[in-house]
C-alpha positions as CSV (number, residue, x, y, z in Angstrom):
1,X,-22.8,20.5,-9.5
2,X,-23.9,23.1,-7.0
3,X,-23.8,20.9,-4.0
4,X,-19.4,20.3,-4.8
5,X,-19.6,24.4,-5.1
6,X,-21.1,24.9,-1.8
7,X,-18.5,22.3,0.1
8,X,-15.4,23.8,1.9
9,X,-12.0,24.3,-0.2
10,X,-10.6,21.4,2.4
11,X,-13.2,19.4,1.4
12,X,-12.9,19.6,-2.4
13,X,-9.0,19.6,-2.0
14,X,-9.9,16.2,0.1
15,X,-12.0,14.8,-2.9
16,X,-9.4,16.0,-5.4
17,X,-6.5,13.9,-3.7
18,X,-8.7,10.7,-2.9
19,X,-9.5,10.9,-6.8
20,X,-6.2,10.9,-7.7
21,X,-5.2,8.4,-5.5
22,X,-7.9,6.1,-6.3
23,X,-7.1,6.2,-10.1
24,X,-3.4,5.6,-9.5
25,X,-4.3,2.4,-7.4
26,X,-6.4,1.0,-10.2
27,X,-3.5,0.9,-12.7
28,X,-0.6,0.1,-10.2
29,X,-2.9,-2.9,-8.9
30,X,-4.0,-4.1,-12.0
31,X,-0.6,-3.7,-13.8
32,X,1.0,-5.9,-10.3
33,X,-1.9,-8.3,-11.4
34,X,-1.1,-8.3,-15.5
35,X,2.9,-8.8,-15.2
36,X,2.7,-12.0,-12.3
37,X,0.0,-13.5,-13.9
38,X,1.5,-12.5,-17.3
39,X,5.1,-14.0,-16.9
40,X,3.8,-17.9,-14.6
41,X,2.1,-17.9,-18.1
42,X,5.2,-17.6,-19.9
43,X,6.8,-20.4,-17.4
44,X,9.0,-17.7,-15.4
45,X,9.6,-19.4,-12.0
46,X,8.2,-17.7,-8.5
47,X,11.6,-16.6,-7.9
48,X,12.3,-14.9,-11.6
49,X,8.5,-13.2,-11.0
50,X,9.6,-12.1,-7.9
51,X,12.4,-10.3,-9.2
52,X,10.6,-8.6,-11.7
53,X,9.5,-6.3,-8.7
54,X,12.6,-5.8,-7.2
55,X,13.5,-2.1,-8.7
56,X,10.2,-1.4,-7.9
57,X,10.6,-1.9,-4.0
58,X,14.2,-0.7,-4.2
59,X,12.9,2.6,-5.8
60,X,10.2,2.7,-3.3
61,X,12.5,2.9,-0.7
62,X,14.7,5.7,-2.3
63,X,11.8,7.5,-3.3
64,X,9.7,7.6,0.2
65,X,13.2,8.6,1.6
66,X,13.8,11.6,-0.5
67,X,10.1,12.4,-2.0
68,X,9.1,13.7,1.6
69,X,12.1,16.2,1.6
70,X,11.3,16.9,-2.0
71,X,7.4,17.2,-1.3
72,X,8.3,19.6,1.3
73,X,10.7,22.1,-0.4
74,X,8.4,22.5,-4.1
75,X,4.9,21.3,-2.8
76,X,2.5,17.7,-2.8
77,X,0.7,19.4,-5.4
78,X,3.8,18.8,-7.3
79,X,5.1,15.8,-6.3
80,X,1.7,14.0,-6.4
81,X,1.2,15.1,-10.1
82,X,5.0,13.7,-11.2
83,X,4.0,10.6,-9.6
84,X,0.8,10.4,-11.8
85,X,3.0,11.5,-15.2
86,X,5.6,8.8,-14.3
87,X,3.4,5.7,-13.8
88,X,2.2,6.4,-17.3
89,X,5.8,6.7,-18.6
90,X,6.1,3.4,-17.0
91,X,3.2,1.7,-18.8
92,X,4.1,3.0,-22.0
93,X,7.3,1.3,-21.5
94,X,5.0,-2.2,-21.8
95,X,3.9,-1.3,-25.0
96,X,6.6,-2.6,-26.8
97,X,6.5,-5.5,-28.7
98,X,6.6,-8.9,-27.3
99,X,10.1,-9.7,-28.0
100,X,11.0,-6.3,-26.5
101,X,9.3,-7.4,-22.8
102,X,12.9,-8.9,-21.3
103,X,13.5,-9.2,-18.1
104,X,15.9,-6.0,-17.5
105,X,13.0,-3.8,-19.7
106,X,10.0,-5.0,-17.5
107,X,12.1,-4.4,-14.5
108,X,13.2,-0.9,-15.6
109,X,9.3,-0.3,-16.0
110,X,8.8,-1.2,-12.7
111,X,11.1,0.7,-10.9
112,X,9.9,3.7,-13.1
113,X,6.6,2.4,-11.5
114,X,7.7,2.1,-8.0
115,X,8.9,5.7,-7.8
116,X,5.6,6.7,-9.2
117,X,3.5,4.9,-6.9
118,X,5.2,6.3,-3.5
119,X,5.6,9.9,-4.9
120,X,1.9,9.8,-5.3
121,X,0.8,7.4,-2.0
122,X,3.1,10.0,-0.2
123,X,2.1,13.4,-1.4
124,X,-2.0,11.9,-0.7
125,X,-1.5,10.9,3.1
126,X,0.7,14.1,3.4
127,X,-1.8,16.2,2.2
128,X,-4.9,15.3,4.3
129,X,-2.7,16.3,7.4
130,X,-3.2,20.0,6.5
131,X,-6.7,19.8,5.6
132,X,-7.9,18.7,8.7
133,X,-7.6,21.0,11.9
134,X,-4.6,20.4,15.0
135,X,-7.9,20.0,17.1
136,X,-10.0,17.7,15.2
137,X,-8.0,14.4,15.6
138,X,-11.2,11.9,15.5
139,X,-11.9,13.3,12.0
140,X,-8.1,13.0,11.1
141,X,-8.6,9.4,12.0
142,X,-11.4,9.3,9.9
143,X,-10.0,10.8,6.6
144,X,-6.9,8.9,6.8
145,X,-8.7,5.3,7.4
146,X,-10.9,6.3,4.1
147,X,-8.3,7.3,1.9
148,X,-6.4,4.1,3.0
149,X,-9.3,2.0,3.1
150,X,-10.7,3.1,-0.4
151,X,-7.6,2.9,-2.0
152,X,-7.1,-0.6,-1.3
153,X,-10.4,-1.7,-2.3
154,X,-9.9,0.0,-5.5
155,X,-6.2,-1.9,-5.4
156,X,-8.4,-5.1,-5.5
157,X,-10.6,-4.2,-8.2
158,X,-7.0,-3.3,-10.3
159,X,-6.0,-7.3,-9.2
160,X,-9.5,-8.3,-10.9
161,X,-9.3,-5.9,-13.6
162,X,-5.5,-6.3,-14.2
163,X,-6.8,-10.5,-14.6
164,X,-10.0,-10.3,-16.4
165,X,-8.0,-7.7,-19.2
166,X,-5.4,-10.7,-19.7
167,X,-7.7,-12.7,-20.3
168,X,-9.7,-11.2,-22.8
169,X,-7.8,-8.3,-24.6
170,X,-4.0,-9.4,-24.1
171,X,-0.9,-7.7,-22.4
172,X,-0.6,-4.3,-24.7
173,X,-4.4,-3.9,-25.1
174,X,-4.7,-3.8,-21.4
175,X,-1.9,-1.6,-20.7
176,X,-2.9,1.1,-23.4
177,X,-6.5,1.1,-21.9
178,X,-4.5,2.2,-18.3
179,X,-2.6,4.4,-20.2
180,X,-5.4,6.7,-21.5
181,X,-7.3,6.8,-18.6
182,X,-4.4,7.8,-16.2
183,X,-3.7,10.3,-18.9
184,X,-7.1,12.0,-18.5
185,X,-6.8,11.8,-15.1
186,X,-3.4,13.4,-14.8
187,X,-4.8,16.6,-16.8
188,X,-7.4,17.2,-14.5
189,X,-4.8,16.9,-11.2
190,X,-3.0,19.9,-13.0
191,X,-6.4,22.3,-13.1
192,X,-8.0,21.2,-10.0
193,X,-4.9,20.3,-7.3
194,X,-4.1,23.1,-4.7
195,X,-0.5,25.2,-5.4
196,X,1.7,24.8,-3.1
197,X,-0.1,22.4,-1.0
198,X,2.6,20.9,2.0
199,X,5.4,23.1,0.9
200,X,7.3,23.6,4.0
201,X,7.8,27.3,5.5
202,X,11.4,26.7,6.6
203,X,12.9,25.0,3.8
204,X,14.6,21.5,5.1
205,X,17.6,20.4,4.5
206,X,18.8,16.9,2.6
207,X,20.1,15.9,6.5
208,X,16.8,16.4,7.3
209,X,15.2,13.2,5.4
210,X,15.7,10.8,8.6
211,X,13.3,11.0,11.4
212,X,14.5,12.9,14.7
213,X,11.3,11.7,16.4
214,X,11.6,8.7,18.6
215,X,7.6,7.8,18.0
216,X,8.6,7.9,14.2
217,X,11.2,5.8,13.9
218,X,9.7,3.2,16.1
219,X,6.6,2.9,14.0
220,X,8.9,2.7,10.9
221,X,10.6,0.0,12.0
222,X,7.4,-1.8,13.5
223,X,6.1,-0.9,9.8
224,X,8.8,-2.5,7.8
225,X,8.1,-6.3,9.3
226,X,4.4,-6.0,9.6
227,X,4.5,-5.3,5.8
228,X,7.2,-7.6,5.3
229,X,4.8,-10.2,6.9
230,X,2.0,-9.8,4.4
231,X,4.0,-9.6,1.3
232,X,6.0,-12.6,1.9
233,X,3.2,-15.1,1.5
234,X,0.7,-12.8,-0.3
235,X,2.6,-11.0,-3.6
236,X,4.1,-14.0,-5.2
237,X,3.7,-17.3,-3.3
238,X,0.0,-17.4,-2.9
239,X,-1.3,-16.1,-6.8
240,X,1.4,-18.8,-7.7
241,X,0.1,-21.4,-5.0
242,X,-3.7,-20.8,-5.8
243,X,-2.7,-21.3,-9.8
244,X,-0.7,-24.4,-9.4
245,X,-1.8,-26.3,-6.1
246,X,-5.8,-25.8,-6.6
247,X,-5.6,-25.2,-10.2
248,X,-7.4,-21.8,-11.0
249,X,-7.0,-20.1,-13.7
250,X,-6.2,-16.3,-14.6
251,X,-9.8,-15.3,-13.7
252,X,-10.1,-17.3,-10.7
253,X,-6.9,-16.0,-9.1
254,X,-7.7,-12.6,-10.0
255,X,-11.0,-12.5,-8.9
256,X,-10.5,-14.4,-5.4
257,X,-7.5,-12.0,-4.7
258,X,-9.5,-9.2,-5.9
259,X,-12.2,-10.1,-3.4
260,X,-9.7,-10.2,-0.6
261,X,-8.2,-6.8,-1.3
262,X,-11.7,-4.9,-1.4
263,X,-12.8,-6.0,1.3
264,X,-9.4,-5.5,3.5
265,X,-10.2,-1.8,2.1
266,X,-13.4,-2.1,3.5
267,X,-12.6,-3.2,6.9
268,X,-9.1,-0.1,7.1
269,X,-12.5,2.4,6.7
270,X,-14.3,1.2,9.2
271,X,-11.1,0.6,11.9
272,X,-11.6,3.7,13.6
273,X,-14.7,2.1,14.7
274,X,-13.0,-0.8,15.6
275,X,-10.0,0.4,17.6
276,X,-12.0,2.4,20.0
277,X,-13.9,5.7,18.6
278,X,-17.3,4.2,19.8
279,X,-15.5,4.8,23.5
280,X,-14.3,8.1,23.0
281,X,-10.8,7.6,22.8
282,X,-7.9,7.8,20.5
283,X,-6.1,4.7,19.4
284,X,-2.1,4.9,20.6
285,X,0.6,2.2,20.9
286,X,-0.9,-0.2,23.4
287,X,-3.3,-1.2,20.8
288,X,-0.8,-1.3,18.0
289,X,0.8,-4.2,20.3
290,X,-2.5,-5.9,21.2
291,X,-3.8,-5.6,17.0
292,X,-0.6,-6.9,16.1
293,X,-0.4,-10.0,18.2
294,X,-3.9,-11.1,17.5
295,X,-2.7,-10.7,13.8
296,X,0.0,-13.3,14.3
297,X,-2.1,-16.3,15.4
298,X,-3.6,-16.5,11.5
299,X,-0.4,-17.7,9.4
300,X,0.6,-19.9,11.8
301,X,-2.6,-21.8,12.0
302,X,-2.7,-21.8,8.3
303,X,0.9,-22.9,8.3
304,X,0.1,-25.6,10.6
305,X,-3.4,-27.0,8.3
306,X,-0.8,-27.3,5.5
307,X,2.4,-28.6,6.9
308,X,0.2,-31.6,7.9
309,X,-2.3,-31.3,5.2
310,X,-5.4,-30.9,7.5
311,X,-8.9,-29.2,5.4
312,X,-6.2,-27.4,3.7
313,X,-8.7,-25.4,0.5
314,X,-11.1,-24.5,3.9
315,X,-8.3,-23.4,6.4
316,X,-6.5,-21.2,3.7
317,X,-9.1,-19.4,2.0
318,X,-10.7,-18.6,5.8
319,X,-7.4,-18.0,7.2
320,X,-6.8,-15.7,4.3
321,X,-9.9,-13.7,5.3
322,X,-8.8,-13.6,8.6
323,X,-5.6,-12.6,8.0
324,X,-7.0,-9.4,6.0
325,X,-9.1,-8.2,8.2
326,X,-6.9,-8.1,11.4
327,X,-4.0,-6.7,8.9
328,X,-6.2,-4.6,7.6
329,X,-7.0,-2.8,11.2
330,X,-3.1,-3.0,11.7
331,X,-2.6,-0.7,8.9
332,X,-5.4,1.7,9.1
333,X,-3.7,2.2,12.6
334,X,-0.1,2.6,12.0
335,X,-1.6,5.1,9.1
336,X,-3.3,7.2,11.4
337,X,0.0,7.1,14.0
338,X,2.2,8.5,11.7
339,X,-0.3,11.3,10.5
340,X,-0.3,12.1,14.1
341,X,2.9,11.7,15.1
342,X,4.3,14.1,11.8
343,X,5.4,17.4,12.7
344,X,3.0,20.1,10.8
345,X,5.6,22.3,8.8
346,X,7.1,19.6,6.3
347,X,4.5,16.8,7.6
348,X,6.0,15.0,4.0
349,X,9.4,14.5,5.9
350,X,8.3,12.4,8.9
351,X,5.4,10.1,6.5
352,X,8.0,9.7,3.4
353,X,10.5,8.5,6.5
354,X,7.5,6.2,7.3
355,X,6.9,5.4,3.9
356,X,10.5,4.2,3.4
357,X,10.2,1.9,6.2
358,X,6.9,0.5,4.5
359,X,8.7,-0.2,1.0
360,X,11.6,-1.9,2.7
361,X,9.3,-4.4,4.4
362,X,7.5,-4.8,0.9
363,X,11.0,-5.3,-0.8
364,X,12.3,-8.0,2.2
365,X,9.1,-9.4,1.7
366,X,8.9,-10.1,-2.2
367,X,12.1,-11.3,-2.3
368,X,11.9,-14.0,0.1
369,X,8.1,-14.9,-1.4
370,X,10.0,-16.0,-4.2
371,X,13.4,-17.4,-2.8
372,X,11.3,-19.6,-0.2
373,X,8.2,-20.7,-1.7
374,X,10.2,-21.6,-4.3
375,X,12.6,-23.8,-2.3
376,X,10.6,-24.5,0.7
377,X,6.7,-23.9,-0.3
378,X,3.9,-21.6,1.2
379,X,3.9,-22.9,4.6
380,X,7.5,-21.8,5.2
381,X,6.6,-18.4,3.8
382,X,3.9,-18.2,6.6
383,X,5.9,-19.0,9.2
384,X,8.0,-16.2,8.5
385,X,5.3,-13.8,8.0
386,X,4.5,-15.5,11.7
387,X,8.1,-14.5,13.1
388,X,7.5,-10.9,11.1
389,X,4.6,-10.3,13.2
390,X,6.2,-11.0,16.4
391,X,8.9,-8.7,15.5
392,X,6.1,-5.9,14.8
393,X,4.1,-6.6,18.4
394,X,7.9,-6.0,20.1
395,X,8.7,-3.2,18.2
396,X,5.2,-1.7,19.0
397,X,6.1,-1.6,22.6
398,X,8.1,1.6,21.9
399,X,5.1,3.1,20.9
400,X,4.3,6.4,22.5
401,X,0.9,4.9,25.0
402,X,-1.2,7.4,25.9
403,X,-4.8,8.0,24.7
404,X,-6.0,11.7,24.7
405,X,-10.4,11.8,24.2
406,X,-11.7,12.9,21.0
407,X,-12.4,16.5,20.4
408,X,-16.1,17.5,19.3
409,X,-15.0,18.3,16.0
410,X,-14.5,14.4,15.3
């Protein structure tokens, strides 16, 4: 262990919070995995699946809006580790007895869930704001694209693990397994996370939750229907689709959408690469606008294959792949804007703003996924993830466009 004694404290602190968030993300996607696959098994309809997340979106909203003031005023240290302790509050809540898992209990879980997963997604991008230097904005780039990226290939193995634990321990033995490891986890965020980390000098004010910066609220909005666009299609119409049109079974949906989610993480690491490091410049809202249009053209091309039922298995899996990867550098990029568009004192104010923006668009979006695949079927869901998109690439002409070259610290 000498080599982690001789790295910097920003670089341990760095490690600490990627290792929290990565452990979170394995139980929040596996448990997203265990309930929808869980409840189509029980016969719930898309729709009734659908609003078994509800609370949890709702409560992400709430709690992006008012965890950043909160991070701000007692600390991310803080904040992060309630998120942790709530999320296994929330899975103990599945332990009950069969009988017991009704929907108003499941979606009180969730919600408990929801505020868990956005006190702890906030407090991590926060946090690697003030661990990187104002000068170093290549490496800021960088950190945030890993953390992002790494988290949602880890999210993919929780949709795999959350699948293959159905099938071959049951509901409750799956959920206690996430329960004790979280809990080990959890312990060692109390001993090794920095005090006080993001705590704000000037302490804000409840008025202060909503965004005075014009770049901010811009790339919220531009958030909320690029998000919107994915979930839509992806959180309950298509694991419902894949199990019912082409006839996979728990494993098979698991393991395809697993596959899809690692390597959309994989792709959000390497999109600072993409977007234009390799030139020597900084991506900025002209490319959020170019990104996002060239994201559009997938879903309604696999919209199109299925409205007139032309190579429909080929067009949809491909177009799925597709569809991650350009989404993938969407996200990694509106990450890193709003890490760099955050003031410095209280960074948690302008990113749970952000944040809020990105569970609205999450809640729109499983809502209708339900309503319309259920009443009008997958390719209806994609042409509004289309529309969605279009939205996004408008809104991203707001965007602040002006590219500043990468310092040498990058």
């Amino acid at each position: 262990m000498q080599w982690l004694a001789q790295l910097s404290p920003q670089i341990r602190q760095y490690m600490v919070v990627t290792g929290n968030y990565w452990a979170f993300t394995l139980t929040d996607g596996a448990l997203r995995m265990l309930v929808v696959l869980y409840f189509h098994g029980l016969g719930y309809s898309p729709l009734e699946i659908a609003m078994l997340f509800i609370f949890y979106e709702i409560f992400g909203v709430i709690t992006n809006l008012i965890g950043g003031w909160l991070g701000a005023r007692i600390g991310l240290n803080k904040t992060m580790n309630i998120g942790l302790f709530m999320q296994i509050v929330a899975l103990c809540m599945l332990l009950v007895p069969t009988t017991l898992l009704t929907i108003p209990w499941v979606m009180a879980a969730q919600a408990l869930s929801g505020i868990a997963k956005d006190l702890n997604k906030m407090s991590a991008k926060s946090s690697i704001k003030l661990l990187v230097p104002d000068d170093a904005s290549g490496q800021l780039y960088k950190w945030i694209a890993i953390l992002t990226g790494s988290k949602n290939a880890l999210k993919g193995v929780g949709f795999f693990l959350g699948g293959a634990l159905l099938s071959l321990f049951g509901f409750a033995d799956a959920v206690l397994t996430m329960v004790i490891g979280l809990t080990v986890v959890w312990i060692l965020s109390l001993l090794n996370l920095k005090k006080g980390l993001g705590q704000a000098k000037n302490k804000p004010k409840f008025t202060d939750i909503f965004s005075k910066s014009r770049a901010v609220n811009y790339l919220s909005a531009a958030r909320m229907f690029l998000f919107g666009a994915r979930d839509v299609w992806f959180v309950v119409a298509l694991p419902v689709f894949l199990a019912n049109s082409f006839g996979w079974d728990h494993w098979s949906v698991g393991g395809f959408l697993a596959t899809w989610v690692i390597g959309y993480g994989i792709v959000q690491s390497l999109a600072p690469h993409v977007t234009g490091k390799r030139t020597g410049r900084l991506s900025d809202g002209r490319q959020a606008v170019v990104w996002a249009i060239a994201l559009g053209i997938t879903p309604a091309l696999i919209a199109l294959s299925l409205t007139y039922h032309w190579h429909v298995h080929l067009i949809l899996i491909g177009g799925l792949l597709v569809f991650g990867a350009l989404f993938a550098v969407n996200s990694s990029l509106h990450s890193y804007l709003i890490v760099s568009y955050a003031g410095e004192d209280g960074v948690s104010l302008d990113v749970g703003f952000y944040y809020m923006a990105n569970a609205m668009g999450r809640l729109i979006g499983t809502v209708l996924s339900g309503w319309i695949y259920q009443d009008f079927g997958l390719a209806a869901c994609l042409w509004v993830a289309t529309l969605f998109i279009a939205i996004t690439a408008l809104i991203s002409l707001g965007l602040p466009k002006h590219q500043t070259p990468l310092t040498a610290k990058n």
